[in-house]
C-alpha positions, 0 to 999 in steps of 0.5 A: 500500500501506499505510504500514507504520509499525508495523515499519519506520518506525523504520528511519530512526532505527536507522540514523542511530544505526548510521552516524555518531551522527545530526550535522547540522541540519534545514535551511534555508528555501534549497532544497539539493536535489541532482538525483538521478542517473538511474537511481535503485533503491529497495527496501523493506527490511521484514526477516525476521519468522521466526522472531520476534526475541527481544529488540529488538536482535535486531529492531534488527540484522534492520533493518540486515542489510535496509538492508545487503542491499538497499544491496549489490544497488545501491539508492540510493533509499529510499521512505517514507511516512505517514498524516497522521493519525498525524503530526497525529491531531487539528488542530493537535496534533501527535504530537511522537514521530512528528514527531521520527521524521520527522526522524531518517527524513530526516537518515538518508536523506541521510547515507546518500545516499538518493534519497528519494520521501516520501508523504503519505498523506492518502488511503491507497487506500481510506481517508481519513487526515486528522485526527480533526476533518476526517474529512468536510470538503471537500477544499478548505474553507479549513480542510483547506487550512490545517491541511495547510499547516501540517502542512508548515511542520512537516515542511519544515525537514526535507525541505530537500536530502532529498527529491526527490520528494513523493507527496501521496496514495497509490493515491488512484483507489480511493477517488475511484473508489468513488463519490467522483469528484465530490470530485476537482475539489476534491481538485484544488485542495487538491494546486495550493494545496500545491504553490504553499505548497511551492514557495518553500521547496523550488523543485527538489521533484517534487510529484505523487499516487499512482495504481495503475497499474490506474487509469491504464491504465483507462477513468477515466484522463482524471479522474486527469489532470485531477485532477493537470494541475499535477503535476510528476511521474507517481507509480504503483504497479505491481502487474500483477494482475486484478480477483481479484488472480491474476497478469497474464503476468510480460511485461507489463512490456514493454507497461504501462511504454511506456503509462504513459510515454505517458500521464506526457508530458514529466514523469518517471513515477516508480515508487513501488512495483513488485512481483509475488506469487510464490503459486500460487493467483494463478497465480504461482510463485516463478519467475514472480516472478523473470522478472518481475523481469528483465521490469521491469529490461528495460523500464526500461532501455528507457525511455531514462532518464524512469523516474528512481525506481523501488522494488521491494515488497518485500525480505521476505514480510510477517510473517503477523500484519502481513498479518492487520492490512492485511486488517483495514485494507483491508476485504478478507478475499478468500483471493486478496488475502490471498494476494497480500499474504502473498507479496510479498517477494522473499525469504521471510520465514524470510531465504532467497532467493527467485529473485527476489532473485538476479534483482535482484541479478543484473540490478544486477550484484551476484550 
């Protein structure tokens, strides 16, 4: 999915300023990483959007009510991510706002004692998300390979003893699957020459790709593994839909998670995003969501520990507006993939429970 910067990037932020004032450095160059507890559940806290706030601390008290809900169901874990191209729209310039607002997003996340997966988006499922002057530069010219070098000596003094796992590219297999794979040996090693820059500032960091689900359960999966061979960790999004975004059986679960792990081998699969629309034009229901929920917490426990992270998409329905934009930005004006975008959340965007929500809490032992 897209990061959603426009309103919940600053959740970090508030936050830092709501628990202790935002004390503490930015780190060292010697890795203090704690291994994460297994077990770890993230939920994304997008807020309730009806009806709309009426002044900014309106908006500042629904990010933290969000963060509160989702800490007293039992999550741990927070998932953040974004574009490159907002962190550095043109090379070598940098938007300072954005940079310092990574910075406060990772200090939070460890204040809070968040288990944190980070994505990079350089790809963003369907788009690429690079500055301005790389927008068709080879993945591996020695320029695109700088200047994502350097993106990171930017961001490290920050993710030291913060983050666990590190997606470089989200949902990538719809825009190499697009009539791009002939790119992804050189995206390949554009990841491998990263990974080695990251490795002697942050040794203990998993460092993979994002890729659906529906990719690696597909008939290309053999390129997805050969593009990420040097990963240290499987990084998926699951959202168990057909080609026209109507809803698999709220089972699948029980099945797709032991392929997965299959295919992940001995590195842990990590779950970046999971979640299941409740609209009945999909073939759904809001309580097709909810046993989908308790489908999801029974295979996880099932997996005897090798899912570590696992974040659930998403707290809130999207505010009706912020659907409008993903539709623009991916292209698809589809009624079913409207639909699904529209019906994500497992509370409604008005702050009421879904049934899926009392399935999480139920499943965490927090109802």
């Amino acid at each position: 999915m897209r990061s959603l910067r426009k309103w919940i990037s600053l959740i970090g932020v508030l936050l830092l300023t709501a628990c202790d004032g935002g004390s503490g450095s930015g780190g060292s160059d010697t890795e203090t990483t704690p291994t994460p507890p297994v077990p770890v559940l993230s939920v994304s806290a997008y807020y309730y959007t009806d009806p709309p706030a009426a002044s900014d601390m309106e908006w500042f008290v629904r990010y933290l009510q969000a963060f509160a809900l989702a800490r007293d169901a039992g999550a741990t874990g927070q998932f953040q991510s974004y574009r490159w191209s907002e962190l550095e729209p043109h090379v070598g310039q940098y938007n300072q706002a954005k940079l310092s607002e990574f910075a406060s997003t990772m200090q939070s996340a460890q204040q809070n004692g968040l288990t944190q997966l980070l994505g990079i988006q350089i790809i963003n499922t369907v788009k690429r998300e690079v500055p301005a002057e790389l927008a068709t530069t080879a993945w591996n010219d020695p320029a695109m390979i700088n200047a994502l070098r350097n993106l990171f000596n930017q961001l490290l003094p920050h993710m030291h003893g913060r983050v666990h796992y590190l997606s470089i590219g989200n949902e990538v297999d719809p825009y190499f699957f697009n009539g791009r794979m002939n790119e992804m040996p050189a995206y390949a090693e554009l990841f491998s020459t990263v990974r080695t820059h990251l490795r002697p500032h942050m040794p203990t960091l998993n460092v993979g790709i994002t890729v659906t689900a529906g990719g690696w359960l597909g008939s290309n999966v053999q390129s997805l593994l050969d593009l990420q061979q040097n990963a240290d960790v499987m990084i998926t999004t699951y959202y168990p839909l057909n080609a026209d975004f109507s809803v698999q059986p709220p089972t699948a679960p029980a099945a797709d998670f032991p392929a997965l792990l299959q295919l992940a081998g001995n590195k842990p699969l990590v779950l970046q995003e999971v979640g299941y629309p409740s609209a009945t034009l999909l073939g759904s229901s809001e309580a097709a969501q909810a046993e989908f929920i308790h489908q999801v917490f029974a295979a996880w426990r099932d997996s005897d520990g090798r899912i570590p992270f696992l974040n659930l998409f998403l707290l809130h329905d999207f505010a009706s507006a912020l659907v409008d934009e993903l539709v623009i930005y991916y292209g698809s004006n589809n009624t079913n993939f409207r639909a699904y975008l529209d019906t994500l959340g497992l509370r409604h965007r008005n702050n009421s429970d879904k049934p899926a929500w009392q399935a999480v809490r139920s499943e965490m032992n927090t109802d």
